[in-house]
C-alpha positions as CSV (number, residue, x, y, z in Angstrom):
1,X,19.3,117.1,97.0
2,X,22.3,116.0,95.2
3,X,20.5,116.0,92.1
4,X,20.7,119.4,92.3
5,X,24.0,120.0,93.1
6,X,26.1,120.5,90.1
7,X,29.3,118.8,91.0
8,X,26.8,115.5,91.5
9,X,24.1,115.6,88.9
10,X,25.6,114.1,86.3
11,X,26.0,111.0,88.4
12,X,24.3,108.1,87.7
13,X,20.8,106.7,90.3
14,X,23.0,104.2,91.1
15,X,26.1,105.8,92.6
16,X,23.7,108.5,94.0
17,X,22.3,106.1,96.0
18,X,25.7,104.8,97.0
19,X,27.2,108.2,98.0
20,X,24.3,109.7,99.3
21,X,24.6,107.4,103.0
22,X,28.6,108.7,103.2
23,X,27.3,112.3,104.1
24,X,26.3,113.6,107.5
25,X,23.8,116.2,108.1
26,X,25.4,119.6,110.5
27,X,23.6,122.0,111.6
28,X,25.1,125.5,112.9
29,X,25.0,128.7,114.0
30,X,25.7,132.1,112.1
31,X,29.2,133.1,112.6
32,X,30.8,129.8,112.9
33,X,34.4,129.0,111.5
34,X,33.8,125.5,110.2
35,X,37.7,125.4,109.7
36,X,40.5,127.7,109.4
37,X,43.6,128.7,107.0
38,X,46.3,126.1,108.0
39,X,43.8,123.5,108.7
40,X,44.4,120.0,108.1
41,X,41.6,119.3,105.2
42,X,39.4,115.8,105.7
43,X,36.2,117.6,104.7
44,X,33.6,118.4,101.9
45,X,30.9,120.7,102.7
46,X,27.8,120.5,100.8
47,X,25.3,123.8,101.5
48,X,21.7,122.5,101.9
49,X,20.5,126.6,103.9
50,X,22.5,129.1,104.3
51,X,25.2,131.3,103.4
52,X,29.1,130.6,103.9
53,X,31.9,132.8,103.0
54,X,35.5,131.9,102.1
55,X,38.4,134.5,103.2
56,X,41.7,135.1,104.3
57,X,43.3,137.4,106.9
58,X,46.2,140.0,105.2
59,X,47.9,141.8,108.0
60,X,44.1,141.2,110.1
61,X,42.4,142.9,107.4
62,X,40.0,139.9,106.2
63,X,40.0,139.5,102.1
64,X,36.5,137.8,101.2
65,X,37.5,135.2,98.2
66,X,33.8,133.8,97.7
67,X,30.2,133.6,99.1
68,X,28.8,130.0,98.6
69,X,24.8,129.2,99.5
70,X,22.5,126.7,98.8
71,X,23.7,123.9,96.7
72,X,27.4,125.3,96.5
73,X,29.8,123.0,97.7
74,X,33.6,124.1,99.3
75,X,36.5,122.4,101.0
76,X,37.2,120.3,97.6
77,X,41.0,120.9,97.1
78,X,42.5,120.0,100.2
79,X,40.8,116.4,99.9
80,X,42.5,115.6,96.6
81,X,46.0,115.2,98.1
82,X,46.6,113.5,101.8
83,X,47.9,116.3,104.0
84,X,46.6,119.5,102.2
85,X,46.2,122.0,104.1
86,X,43.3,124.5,104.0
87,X,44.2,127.1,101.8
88,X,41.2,129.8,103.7
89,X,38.5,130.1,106.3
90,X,35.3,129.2,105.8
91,X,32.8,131.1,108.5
92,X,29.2,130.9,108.2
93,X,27.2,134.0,107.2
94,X,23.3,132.8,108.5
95,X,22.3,129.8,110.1
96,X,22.8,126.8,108.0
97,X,22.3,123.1,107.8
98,X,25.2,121.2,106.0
99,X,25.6,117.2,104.6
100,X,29.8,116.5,105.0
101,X,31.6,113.6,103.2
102,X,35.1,112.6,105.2
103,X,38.0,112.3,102.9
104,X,38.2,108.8,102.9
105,X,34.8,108.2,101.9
106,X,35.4,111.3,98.9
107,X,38.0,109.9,97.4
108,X,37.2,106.4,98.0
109,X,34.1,107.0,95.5
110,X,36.0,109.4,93.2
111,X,38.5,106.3,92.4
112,X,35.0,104.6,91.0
113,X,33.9,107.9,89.3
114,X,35.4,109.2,86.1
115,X,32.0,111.2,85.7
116,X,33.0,113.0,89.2
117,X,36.6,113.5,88.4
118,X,35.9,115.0,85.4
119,X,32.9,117.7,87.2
120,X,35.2,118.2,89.8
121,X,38.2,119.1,87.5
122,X,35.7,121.3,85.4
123,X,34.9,123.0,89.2
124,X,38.3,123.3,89.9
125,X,39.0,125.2,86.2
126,X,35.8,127.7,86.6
127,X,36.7,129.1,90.3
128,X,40.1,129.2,88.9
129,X,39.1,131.5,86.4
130,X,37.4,133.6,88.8
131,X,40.1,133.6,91.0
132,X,42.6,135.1,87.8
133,X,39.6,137.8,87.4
134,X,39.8,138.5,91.0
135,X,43.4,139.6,90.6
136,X,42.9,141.5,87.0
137,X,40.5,143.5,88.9
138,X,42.5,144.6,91.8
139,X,45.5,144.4,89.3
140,X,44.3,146.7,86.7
141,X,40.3,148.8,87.8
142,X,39.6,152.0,90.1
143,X,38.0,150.9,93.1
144,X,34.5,152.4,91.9
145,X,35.0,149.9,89.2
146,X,35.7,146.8,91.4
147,X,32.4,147.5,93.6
148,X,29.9,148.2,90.3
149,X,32.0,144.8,89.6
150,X,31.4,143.2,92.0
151,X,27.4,143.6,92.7
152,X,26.8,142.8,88.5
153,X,29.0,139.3,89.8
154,X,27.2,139.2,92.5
155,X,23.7,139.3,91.0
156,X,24.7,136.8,88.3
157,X,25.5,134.4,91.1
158,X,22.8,134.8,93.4
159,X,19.9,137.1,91.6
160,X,16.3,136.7,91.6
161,X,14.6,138.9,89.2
162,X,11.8,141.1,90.7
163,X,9.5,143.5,89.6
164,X,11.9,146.2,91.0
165,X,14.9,144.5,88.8
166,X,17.5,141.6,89.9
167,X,17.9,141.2,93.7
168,X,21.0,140.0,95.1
169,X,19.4,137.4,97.6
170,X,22.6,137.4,99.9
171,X,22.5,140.3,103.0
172,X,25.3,142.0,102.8
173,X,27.1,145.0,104.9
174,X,29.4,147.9,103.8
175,X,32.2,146.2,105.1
176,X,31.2,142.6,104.0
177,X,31.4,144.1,100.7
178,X,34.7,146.5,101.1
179,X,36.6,142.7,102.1
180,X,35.1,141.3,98.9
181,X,36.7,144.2,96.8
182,X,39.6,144.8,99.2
183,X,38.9,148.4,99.9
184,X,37.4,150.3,103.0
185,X,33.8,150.4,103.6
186,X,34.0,154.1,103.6
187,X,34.4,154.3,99.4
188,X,31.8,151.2,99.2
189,X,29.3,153.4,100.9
190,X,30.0,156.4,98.8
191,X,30.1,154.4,95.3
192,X,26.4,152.7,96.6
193,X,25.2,156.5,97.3
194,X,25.5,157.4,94.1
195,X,24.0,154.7,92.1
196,X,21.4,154.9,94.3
197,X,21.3,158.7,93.8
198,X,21.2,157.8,89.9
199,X,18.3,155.0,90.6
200,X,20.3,152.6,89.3
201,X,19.8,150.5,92.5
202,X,18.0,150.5,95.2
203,X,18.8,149.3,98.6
204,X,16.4,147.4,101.7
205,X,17.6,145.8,105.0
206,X,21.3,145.1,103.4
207,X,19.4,143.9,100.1
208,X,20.5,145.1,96.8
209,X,18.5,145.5,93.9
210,X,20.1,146.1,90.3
211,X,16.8,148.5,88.7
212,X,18.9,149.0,85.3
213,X,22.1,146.4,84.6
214,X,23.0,147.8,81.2
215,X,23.1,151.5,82.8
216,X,25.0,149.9,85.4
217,X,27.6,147.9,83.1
218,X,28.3,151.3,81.1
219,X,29.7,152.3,84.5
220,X,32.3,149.9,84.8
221,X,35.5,152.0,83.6
């Protein structure tokens, strides 16, 4: 499995067979909180099934900052320094079965790596990115804008191309969707009405397919 993983792959057969014994397997329910903003972090979560989502409370309204799934990893940056705390909450979205690596074993094996520091830094530099785009968008586009956004991010991250078009593989409600543009799910319902009223997507059992992507780039205003 960690082959697969991009923050491992480059590894050598040898120190995958060395790290590979540090992890243990967790298996839990939909809607757990596998740790909370404030936390003391010790752990790194790999995702072998299921769906996790990363988010902070405002005020009680819940800001989604990521969706992570199979062969995503999270819970990184609070093992690089001792006493980091977590800087979110991770909850699971499905069922899922994790492998965890403690902090002393992470950063034990990272002293040894140079290959790991350097995927891990490169990790570290592309969510950051994503994190500056999070706040141009709220910063600077309409609300339609940040949901059309959103689901073309969305389908780049987890799409499966169909005969229908590119289906988002992740289930997602109104309001799941409203926390990860920071609006209400009132003007996420009325933005996905009217694509669908264009047939630009189409929509079954809280899946979304994108029918037209260029049509639905032009959009984005």
């Amino acid at each position: 499995m960690l082959q697969h993983i991009p923050l491992f792959q480059e590894l050598a057969e040898e120190d995958l067979i060395t790290i590979a014994p540090l992890f243990t397997e967790k298996k839990v329910k939909k809607n757990t909180i596998l740790f909370r903003e404030g936390d003391v972090g010790e752990e790194l979560f790999v995702i072998q099934a299921g769906v996790v989502k990363i988010y902070r409370l405002d005020e009680a309204k819940e800001v989604t900052l990521a969706l992570f799934r199979d062969g995503d990893f999270f819970g990184e940056m609070s093992l690089l320094s001792s006493g980091m705390t977590r800087s979110a909450t991770a909850e699971t979205m499905a069922p899922c079965t994790l492998y965890v690596l403690n902090r002393t074993a992470f950063t034990s094996f990272m002293e040894k790596s140079p290959r790991l520091c350097l995927k891990l830094l490169e990790t570290t530099m592309q969510r950051l990115r994503h994190a500056n785009d999070q706040i141009y968008d709220l910063t600077f586009l309409g609300v339609r804008s940040r949901i059309i956004k959103m689901i073309i991010r969305l389908s780049e991250q987890h799409g499966i191309p169909t005969p229908n078009g590119l289906l988002i593989d992740v289930k997602l409600t109104h309001q799941q969707l409203a926390n990860l543009v920071g609006t209400v799910r009132e003007s996420v319902t009325k933005v996905l009405q009217e694509l669908l009223d264009d047939e630009l997507i189409h929509i079954d059992k809280k899946l979304i397919t994108l029918r037209n992507i260029e049509a639905i780039q032009a959009e984005i205003r």
